[in-house]
N, CA, C and O atoms as a printed pandas DataFrame, in Angstrom:
     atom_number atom_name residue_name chain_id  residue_number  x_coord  y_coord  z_coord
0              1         N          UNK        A               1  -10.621  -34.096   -7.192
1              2        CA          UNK        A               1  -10.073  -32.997   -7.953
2              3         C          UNK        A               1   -9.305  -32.097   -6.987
3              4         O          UNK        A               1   -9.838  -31.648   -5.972
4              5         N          UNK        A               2   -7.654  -31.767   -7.433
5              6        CA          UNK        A               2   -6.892  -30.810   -6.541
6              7         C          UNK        A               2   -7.456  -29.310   -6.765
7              8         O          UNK        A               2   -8.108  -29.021   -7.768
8              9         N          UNK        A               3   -7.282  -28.780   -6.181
9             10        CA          UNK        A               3   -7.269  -26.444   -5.556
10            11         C          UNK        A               3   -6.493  -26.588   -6.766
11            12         O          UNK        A               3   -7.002  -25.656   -7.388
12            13         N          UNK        A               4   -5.562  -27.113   -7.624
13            14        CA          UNK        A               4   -5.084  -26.158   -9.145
14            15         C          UNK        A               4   -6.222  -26.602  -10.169
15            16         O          UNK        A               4   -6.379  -25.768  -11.060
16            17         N          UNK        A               5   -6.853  -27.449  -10.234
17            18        CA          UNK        A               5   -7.613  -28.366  -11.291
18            19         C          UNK        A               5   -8.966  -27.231  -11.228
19            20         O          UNK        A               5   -9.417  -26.568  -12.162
20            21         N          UNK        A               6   -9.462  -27.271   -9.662
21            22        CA          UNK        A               6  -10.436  -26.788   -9.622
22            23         C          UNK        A               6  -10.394  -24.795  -10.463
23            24         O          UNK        A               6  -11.178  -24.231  -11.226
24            25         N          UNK        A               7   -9.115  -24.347   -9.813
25            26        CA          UNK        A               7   -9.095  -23.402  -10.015
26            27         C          UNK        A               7   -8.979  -23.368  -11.800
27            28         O          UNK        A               7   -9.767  -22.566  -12.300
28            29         N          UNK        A               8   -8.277  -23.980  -12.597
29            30        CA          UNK        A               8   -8.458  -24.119  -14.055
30            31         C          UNK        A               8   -9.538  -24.231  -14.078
31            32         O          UNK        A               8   -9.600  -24.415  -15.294
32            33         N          UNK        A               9  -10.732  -24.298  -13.706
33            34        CA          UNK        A               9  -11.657  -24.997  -14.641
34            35         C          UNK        A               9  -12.542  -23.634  -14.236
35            36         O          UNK        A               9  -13.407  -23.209  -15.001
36            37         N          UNK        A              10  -12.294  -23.109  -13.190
37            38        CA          UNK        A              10  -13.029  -21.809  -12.272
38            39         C          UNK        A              10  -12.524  -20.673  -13.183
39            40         O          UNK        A              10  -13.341  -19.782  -13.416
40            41         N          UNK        A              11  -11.192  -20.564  -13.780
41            42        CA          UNK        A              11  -10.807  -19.240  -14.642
42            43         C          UNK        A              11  -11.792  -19.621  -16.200
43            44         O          UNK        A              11  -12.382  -18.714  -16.787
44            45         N          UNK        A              12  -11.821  -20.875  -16.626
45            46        CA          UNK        A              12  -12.275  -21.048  -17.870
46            47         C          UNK        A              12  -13.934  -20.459  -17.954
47            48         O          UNK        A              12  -14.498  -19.759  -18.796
48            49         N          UNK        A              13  -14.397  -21.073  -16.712
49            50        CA          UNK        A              13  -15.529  -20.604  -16.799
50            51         C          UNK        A              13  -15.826  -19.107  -16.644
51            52         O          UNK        A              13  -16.866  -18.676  -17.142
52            53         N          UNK        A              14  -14.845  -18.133  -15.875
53            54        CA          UNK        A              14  -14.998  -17.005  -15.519
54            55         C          UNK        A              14  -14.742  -16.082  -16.791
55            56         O          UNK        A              14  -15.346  -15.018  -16.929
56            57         N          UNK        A              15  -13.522  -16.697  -17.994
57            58        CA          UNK        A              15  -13.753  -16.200  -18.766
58            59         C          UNK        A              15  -14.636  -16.238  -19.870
59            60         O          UNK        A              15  -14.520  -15.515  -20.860
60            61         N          UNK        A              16  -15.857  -17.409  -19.628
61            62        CA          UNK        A              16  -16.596  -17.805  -21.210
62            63         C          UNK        A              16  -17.699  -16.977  -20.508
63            64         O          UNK        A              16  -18.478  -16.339  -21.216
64            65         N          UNK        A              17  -17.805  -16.949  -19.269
65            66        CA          UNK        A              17  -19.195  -16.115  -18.284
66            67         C          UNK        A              17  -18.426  -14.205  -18.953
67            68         O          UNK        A              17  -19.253  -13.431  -19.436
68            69         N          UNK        A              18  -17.301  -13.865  -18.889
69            70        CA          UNK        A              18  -17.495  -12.297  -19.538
70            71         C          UNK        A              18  -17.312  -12.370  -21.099
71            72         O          UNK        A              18  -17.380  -11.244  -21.591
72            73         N          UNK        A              19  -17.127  -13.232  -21.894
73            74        CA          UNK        A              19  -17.287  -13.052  -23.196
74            75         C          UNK        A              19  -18.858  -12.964  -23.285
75            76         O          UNK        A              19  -19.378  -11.960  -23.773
76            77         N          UNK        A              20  -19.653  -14.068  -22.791
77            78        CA          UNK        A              20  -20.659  -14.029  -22.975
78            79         C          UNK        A              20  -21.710  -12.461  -22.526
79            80         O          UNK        A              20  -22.827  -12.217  -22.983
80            81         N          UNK        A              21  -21.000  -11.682  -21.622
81            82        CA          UNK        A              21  -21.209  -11.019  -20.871
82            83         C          UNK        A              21  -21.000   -9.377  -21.815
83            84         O          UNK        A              21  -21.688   -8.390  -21.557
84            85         N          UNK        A              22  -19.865   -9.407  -22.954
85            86        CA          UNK        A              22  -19.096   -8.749  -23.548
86            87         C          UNK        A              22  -20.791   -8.654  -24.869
87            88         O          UNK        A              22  -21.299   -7.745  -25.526
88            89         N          UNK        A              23  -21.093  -10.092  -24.670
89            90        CA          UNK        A              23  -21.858   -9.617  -25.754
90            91         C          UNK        A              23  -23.510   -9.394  -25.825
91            92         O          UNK        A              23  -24.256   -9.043  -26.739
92            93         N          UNK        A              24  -23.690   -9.692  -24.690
93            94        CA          UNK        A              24  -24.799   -8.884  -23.623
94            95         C          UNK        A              24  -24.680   -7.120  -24.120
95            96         O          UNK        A              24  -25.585   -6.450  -24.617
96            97         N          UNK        A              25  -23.579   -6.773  -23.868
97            98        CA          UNK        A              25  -23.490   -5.483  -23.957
98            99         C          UNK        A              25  -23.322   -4.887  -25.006
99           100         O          UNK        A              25  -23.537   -3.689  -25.187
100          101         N          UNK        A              26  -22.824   -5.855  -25.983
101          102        CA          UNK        A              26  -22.606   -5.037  -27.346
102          103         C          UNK        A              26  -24.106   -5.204  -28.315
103          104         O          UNK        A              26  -24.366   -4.613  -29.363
104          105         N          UNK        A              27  -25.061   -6.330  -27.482
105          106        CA          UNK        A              27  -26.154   -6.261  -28.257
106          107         C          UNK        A              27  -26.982   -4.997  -27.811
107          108         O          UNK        A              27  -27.534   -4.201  -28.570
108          109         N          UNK        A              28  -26.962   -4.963  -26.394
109          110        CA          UNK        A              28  -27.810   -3.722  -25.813
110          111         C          UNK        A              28  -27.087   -2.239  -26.368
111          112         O          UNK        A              28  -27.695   -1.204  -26.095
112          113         N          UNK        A              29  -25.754   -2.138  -27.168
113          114        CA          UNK        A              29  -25.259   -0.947  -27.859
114          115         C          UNK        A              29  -25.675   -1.323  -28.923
115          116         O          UNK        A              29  -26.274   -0.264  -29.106
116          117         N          UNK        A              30  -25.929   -1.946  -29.903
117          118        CA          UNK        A              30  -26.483   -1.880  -31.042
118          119         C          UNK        A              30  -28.025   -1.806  -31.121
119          120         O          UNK        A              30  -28.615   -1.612  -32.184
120          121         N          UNK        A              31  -28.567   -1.951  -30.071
121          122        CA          UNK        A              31  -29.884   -2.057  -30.492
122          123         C          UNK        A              31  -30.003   -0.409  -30.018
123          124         O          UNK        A              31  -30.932    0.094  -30.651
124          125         N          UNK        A              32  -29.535    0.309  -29.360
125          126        CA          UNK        A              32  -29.651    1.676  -28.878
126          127         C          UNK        A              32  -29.177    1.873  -30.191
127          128         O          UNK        A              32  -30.259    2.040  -30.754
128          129         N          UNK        A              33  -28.402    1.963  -31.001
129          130        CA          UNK        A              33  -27.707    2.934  -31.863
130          131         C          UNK        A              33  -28.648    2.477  -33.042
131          132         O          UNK        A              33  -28.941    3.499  -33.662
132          133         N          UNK        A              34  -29.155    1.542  -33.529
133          134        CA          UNK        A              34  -29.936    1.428  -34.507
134          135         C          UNK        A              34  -31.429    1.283  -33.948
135          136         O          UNK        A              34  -32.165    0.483  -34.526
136          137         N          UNK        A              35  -31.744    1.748  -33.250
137          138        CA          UNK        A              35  -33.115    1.861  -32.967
138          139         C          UNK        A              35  -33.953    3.003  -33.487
139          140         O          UNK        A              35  -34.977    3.358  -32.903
140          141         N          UNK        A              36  -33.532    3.549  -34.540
141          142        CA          UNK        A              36  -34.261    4.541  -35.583
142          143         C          UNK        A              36  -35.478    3.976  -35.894
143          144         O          UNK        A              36  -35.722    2.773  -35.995
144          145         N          UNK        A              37  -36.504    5.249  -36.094
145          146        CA          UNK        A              37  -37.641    4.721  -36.957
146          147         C          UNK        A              37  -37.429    4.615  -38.741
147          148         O          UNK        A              37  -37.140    5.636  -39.365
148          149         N          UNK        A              38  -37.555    3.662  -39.249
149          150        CA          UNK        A              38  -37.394    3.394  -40.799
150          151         C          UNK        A              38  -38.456    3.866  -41.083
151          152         O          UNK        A              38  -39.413    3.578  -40.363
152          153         N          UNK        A              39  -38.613    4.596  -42.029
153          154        CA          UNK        A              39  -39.832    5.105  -42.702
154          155         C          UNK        A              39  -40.929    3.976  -43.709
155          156         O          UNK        A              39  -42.135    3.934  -43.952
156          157         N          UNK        A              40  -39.778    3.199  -44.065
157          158        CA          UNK        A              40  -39.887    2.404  -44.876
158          159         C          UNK        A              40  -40.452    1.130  -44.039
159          160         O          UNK        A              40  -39.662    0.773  -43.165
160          161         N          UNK        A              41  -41.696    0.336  -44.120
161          162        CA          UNK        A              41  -42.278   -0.598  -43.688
162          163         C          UNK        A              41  -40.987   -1.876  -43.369
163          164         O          UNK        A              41  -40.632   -2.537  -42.393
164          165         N          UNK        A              42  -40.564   -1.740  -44.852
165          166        CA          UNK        A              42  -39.721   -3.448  -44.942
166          167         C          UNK        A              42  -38.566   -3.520  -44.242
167          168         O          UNK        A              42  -38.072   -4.407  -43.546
168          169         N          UNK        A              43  -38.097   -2.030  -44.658
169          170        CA          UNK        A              43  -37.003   -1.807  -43.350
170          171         C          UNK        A              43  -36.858   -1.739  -41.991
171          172         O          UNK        A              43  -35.912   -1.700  -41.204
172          173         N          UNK        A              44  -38.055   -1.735  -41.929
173          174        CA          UNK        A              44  -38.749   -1.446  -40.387
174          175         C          UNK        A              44  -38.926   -3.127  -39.968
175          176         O          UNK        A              44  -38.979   -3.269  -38.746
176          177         N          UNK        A              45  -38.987   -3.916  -40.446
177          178        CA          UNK        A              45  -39.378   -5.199  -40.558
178          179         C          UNK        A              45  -38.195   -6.285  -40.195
179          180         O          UNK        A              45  -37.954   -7.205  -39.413
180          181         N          UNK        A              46  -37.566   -5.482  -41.399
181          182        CA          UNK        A              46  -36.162   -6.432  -40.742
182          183         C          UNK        A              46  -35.276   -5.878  -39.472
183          184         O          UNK        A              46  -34.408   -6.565  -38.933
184          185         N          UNK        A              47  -35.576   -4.684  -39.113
185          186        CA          UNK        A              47  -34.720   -4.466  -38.103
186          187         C          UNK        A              47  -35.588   -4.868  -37.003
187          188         O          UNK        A              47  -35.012   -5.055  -35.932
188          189         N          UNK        A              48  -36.694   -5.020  -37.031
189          190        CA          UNK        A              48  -37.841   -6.092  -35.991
190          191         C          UNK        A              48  -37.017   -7.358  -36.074
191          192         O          UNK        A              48  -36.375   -7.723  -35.089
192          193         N          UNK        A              49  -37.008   -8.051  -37.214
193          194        CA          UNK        A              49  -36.680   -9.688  -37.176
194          195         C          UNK        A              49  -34.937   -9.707  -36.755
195          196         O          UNK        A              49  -34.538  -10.737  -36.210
196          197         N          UNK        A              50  -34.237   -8.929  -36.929
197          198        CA          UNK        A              50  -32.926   -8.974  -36.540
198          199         C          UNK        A              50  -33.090   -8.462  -35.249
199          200         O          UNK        A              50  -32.023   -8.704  -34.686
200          201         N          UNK        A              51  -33.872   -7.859  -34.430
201          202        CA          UNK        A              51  -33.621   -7.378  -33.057
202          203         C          UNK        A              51  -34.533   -8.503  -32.477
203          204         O          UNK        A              51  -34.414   -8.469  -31.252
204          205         N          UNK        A              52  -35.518   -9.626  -32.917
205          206        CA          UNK        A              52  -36.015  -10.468  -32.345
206          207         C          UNK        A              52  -35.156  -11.675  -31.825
207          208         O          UNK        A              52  -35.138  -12.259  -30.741
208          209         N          UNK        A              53  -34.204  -11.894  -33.398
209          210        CA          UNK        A              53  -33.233  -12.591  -33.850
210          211         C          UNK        A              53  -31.769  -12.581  -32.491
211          212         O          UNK        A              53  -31.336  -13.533  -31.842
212          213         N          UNK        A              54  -31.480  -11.592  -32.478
213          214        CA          UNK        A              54  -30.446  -10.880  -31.130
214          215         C          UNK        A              54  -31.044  -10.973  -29.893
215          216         O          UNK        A              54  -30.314  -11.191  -28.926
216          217         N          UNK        A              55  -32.411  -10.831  -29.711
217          218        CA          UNK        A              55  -32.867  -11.193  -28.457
218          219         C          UNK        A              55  -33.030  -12.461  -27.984
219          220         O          UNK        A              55  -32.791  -12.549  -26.780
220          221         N          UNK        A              56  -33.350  -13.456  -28.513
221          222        CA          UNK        A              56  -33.542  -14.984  -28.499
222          223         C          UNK        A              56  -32.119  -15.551  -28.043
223          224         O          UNK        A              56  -31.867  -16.249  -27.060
224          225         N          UNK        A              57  -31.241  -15.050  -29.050
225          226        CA          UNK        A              57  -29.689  -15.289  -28.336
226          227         C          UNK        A              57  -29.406  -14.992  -27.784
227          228         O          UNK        A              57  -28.238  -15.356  -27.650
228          229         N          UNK        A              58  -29.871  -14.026  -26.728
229          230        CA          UNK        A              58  -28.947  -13.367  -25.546
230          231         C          UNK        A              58  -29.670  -13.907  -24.469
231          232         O          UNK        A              58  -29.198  -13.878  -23.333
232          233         N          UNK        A              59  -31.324  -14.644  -24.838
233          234        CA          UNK        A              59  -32.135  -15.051  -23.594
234          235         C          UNK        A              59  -31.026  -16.714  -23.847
235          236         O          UNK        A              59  -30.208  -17.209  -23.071
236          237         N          UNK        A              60  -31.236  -16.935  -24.505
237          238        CA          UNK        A              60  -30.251  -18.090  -24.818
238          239         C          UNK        A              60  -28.761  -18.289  -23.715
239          240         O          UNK        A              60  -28.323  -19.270  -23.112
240          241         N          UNK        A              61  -28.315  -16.925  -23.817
241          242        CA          UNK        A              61  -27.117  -16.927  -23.389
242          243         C          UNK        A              61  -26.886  -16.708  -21.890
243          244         O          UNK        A              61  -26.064  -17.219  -21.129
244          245         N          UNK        A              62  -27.969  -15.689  -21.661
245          246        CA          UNK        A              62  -28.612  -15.263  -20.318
246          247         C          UNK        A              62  -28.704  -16.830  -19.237
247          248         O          UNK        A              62  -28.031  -17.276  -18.307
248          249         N          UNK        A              63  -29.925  -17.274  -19.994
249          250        CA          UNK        A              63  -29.360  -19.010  -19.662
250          251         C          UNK        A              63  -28.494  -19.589  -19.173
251          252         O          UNK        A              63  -28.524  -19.981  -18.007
252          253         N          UNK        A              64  -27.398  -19.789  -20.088
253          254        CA          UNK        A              64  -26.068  -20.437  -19.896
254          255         C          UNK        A              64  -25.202  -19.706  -19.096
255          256         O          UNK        A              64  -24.430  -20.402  -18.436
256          257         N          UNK        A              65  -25.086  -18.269  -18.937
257          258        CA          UNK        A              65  -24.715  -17.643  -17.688
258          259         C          UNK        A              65  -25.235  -18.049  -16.201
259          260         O          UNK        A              65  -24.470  -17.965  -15.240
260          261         N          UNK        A              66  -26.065  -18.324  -16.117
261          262        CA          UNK        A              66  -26.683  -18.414  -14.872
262          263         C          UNK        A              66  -26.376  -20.273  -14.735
263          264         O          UNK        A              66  -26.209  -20.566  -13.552
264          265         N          UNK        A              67  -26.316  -21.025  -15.314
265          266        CA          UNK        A              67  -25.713  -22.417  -15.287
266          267         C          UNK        A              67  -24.318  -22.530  -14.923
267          268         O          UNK        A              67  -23.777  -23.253  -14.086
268          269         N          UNK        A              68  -23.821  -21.626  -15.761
269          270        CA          UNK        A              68  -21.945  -20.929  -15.487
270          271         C          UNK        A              68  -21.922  -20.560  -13.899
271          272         O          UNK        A              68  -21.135  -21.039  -13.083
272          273         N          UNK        A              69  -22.929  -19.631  -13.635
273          274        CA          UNK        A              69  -22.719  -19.273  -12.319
274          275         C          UNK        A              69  -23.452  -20.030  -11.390
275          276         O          UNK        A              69  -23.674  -19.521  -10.291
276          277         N          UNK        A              70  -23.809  -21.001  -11.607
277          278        CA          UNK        A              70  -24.236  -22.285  -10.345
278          279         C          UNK        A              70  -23.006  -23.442  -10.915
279          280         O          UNK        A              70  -22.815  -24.373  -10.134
280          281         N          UNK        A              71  -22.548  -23.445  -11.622
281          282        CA          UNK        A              71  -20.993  -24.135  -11.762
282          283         C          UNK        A              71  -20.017  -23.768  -10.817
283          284         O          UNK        A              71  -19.505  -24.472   -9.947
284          285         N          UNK        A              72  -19.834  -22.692  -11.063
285          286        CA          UNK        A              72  -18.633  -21.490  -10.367
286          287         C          UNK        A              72  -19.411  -21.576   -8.598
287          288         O          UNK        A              72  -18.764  -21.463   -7.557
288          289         N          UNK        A              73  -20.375  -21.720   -8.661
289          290        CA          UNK        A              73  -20.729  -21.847   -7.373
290          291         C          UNK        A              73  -20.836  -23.169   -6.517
291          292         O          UNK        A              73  -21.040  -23.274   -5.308
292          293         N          UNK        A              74  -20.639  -24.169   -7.487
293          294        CA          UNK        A              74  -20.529  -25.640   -7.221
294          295         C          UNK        A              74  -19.097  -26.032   -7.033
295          296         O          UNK        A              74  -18.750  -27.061   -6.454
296          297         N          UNK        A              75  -18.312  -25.176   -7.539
297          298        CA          UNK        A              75  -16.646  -25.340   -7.525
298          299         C          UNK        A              75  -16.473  -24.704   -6.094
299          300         O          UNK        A              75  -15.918  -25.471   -5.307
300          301         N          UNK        A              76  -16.827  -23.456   -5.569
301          302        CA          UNK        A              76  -16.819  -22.960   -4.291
302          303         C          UNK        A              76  -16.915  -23.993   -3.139
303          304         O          UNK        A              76  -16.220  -24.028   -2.124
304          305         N          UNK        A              77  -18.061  -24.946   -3.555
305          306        CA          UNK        A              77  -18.323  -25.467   -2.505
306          307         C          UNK        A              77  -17.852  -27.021   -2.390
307          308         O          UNK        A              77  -18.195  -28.046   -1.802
308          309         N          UNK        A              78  -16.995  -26.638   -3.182
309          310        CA          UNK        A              78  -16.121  -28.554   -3.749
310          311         C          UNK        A              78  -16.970  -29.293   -3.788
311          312         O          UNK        A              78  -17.116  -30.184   -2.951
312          313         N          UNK        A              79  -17.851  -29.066   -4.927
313          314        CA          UNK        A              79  -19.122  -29.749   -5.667
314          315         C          UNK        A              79  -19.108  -30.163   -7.060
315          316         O          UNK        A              79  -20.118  -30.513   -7.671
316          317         N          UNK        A              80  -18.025  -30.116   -7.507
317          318        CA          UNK        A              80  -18.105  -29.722   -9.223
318          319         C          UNK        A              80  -17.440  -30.862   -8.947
319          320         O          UNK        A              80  -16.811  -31.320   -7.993
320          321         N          UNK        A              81  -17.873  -31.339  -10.491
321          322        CA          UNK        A              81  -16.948  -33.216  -11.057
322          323         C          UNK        A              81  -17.429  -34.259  -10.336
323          324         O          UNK        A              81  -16.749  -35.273  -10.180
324          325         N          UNK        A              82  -18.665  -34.124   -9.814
325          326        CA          UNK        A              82  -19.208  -35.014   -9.055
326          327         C          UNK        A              82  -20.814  -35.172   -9.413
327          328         O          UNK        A              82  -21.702  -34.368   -9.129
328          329         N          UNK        A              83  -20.978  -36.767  -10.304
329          330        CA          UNK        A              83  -22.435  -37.245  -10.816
330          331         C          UNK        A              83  -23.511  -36.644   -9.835
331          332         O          UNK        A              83  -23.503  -37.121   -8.700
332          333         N          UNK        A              84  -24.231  -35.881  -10.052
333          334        CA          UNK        A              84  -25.988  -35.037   -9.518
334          335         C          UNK        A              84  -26.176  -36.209   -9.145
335          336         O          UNK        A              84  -25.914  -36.442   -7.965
336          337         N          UNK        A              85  -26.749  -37.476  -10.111
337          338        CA          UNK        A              85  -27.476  -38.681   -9.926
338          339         C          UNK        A              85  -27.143  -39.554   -9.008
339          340         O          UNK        A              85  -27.931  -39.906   -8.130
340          341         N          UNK        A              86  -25.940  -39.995   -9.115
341          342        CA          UNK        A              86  -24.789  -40.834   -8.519
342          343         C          UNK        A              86  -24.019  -40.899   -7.490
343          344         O          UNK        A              86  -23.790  -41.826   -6.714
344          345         N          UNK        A              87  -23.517  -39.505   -7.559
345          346        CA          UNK        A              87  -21.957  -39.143   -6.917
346          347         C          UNK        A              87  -20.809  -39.425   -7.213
347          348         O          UNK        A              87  -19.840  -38.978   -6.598
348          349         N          UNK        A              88  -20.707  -40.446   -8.498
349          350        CA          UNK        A              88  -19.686  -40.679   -8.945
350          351         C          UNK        A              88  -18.557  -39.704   -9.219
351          352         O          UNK        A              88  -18.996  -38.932  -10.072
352          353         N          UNK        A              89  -17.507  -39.419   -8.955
353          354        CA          UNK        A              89  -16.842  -38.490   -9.763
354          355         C          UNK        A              89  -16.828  -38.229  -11.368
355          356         O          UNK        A              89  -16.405  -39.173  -12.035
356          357         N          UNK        A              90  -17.071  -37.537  -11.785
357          358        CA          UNK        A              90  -16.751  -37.049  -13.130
358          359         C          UNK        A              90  -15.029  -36.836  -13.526
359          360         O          UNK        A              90  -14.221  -36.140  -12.911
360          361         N          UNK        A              91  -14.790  -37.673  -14.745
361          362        CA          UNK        A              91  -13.229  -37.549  -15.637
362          363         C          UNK        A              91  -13.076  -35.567  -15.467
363          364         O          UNK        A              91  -13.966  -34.718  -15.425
364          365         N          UNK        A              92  -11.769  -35.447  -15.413
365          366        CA          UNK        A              92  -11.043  -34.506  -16.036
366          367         C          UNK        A              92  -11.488  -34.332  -17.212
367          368         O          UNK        A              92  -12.301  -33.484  -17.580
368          369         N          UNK        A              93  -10.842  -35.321  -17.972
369          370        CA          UNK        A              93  -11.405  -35.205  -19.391
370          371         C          UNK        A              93  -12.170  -34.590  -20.235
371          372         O          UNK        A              93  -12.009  -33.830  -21.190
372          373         N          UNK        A              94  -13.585  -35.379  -19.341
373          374        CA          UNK        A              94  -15.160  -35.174  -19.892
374          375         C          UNK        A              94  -15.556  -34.089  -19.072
375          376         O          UNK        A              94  -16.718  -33.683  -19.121
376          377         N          UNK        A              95  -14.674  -33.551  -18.288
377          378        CA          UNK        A              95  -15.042  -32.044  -17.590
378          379         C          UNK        A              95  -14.492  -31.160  -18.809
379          380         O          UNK        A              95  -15.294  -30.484  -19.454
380          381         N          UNK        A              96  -13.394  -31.162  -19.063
381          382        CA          UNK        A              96  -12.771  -30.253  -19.931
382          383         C          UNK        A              96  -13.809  -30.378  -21.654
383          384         O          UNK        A              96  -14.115  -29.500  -22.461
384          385         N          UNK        A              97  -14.048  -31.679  -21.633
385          386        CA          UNK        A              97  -15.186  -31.285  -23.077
386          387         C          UNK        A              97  -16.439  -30.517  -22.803
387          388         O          UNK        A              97  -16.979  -29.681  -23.527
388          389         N          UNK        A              98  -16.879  -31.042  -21.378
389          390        CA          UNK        A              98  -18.289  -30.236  -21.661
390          391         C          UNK        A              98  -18.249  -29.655  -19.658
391          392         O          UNK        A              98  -18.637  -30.304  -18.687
392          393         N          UNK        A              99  -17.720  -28.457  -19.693
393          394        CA          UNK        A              99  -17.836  -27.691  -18.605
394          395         C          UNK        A              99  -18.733  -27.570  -17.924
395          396         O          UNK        A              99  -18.299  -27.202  -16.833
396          397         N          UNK        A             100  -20.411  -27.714  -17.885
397          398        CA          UNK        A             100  -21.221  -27.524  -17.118
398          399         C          UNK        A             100  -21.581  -28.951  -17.160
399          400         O          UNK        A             100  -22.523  -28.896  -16.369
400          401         N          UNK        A             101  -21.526  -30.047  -17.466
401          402        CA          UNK        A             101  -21.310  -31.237  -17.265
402          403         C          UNK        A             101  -22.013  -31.779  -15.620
403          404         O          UNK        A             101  -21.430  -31.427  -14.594
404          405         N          UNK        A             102  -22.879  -32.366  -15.571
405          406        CA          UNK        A             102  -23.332  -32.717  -13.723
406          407         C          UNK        A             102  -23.673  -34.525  -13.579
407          408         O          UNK        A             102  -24.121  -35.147  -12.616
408          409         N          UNK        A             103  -23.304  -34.952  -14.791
409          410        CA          UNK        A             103  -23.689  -36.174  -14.277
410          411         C          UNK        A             103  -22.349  -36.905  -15.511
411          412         O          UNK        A             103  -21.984  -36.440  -16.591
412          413         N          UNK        A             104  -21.873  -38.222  -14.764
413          414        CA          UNK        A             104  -21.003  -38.681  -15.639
414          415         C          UNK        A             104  -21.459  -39.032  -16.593
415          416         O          UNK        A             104  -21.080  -38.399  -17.579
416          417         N          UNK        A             105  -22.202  -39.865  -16.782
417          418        CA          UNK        A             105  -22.991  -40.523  -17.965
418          419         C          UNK        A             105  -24.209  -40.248  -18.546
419          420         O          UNK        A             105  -25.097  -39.760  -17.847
420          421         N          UNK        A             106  -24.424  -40.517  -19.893
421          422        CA          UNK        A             106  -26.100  -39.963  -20.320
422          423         C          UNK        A             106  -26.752  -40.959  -19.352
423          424         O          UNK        A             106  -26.310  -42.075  -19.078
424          425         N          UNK        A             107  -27.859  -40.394  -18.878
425          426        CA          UNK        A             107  -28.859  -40.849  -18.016
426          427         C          UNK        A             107  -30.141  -41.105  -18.617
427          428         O          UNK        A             107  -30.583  -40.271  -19.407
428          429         N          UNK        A             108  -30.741  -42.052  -18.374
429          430        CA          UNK        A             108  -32.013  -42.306  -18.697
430          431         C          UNK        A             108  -33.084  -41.611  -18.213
431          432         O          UNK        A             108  -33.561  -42.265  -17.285
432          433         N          UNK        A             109  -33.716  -40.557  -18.402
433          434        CA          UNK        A             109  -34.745  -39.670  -17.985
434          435         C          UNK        A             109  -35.984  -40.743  -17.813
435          436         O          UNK        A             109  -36.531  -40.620  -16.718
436          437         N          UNK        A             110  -36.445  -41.582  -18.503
437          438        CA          UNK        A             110  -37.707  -42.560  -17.848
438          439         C          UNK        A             110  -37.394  -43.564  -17.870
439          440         O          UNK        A             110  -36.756  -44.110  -18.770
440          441         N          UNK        A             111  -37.818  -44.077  -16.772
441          442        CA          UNK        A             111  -37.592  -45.931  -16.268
442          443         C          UNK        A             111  -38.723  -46.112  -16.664
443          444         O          UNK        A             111  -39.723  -45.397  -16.728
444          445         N          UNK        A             112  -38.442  -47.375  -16.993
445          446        CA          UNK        A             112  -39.222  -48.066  -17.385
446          447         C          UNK        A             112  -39.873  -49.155  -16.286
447          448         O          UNK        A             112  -40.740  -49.951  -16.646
């Protein structure tokens, strides 16, 4: 993989790492701005299950940030597009479908 390839694939990720990042922050502003006490039990209930609901996705996302940023850190070190298992190089291609991508092929997790 050439310094322009790498660098495409280093902006893509840099921008899906601050969207994701964009909404990190807009959950931590909504949960401040609606964090009222409901008087009302049921109301009180669902803004529990919708702030449980928002939290699960952001640990979710929290996740995939930190995968993003051992990507971005695998591109640094002219590591990226190259099989974990193998060493094979990884396609362009099948980089561009699935970006955090580390091994060319599905792998068999147990031998038999």
């Amino acid at each position: 993989m050439n310094e322009k390839q790498r660098d495409h694939f280093k902006e893509i990720l840099l921008a899906w790492r601050q969207q994701l990042m964009q909404e990190v922050d807009r959950t931590v502003h909504h949960m401040q701005d609606d964090a009222a006490n409901y008087p009302d039990p049921a109301d009180r209930a669902t803004q529990e299950e919708e702030f449980s609901l928002e939290l699960r996705t952001r640990d979710r996302e929290r996740k995939l940030i930190k995968k993003i940023d051992s990507t971005i850190e695998a591109i640094a070190q002219d590591d990226y597009g190259f099989c974990e298992s193998c060493g094979i190089e990884i396609g362009i291609r099948r980089l561009e479908a699935a970006l955090l991508r580390k091994m060319h092929r599905l792998q068999n997790s147990r031998r038999n």
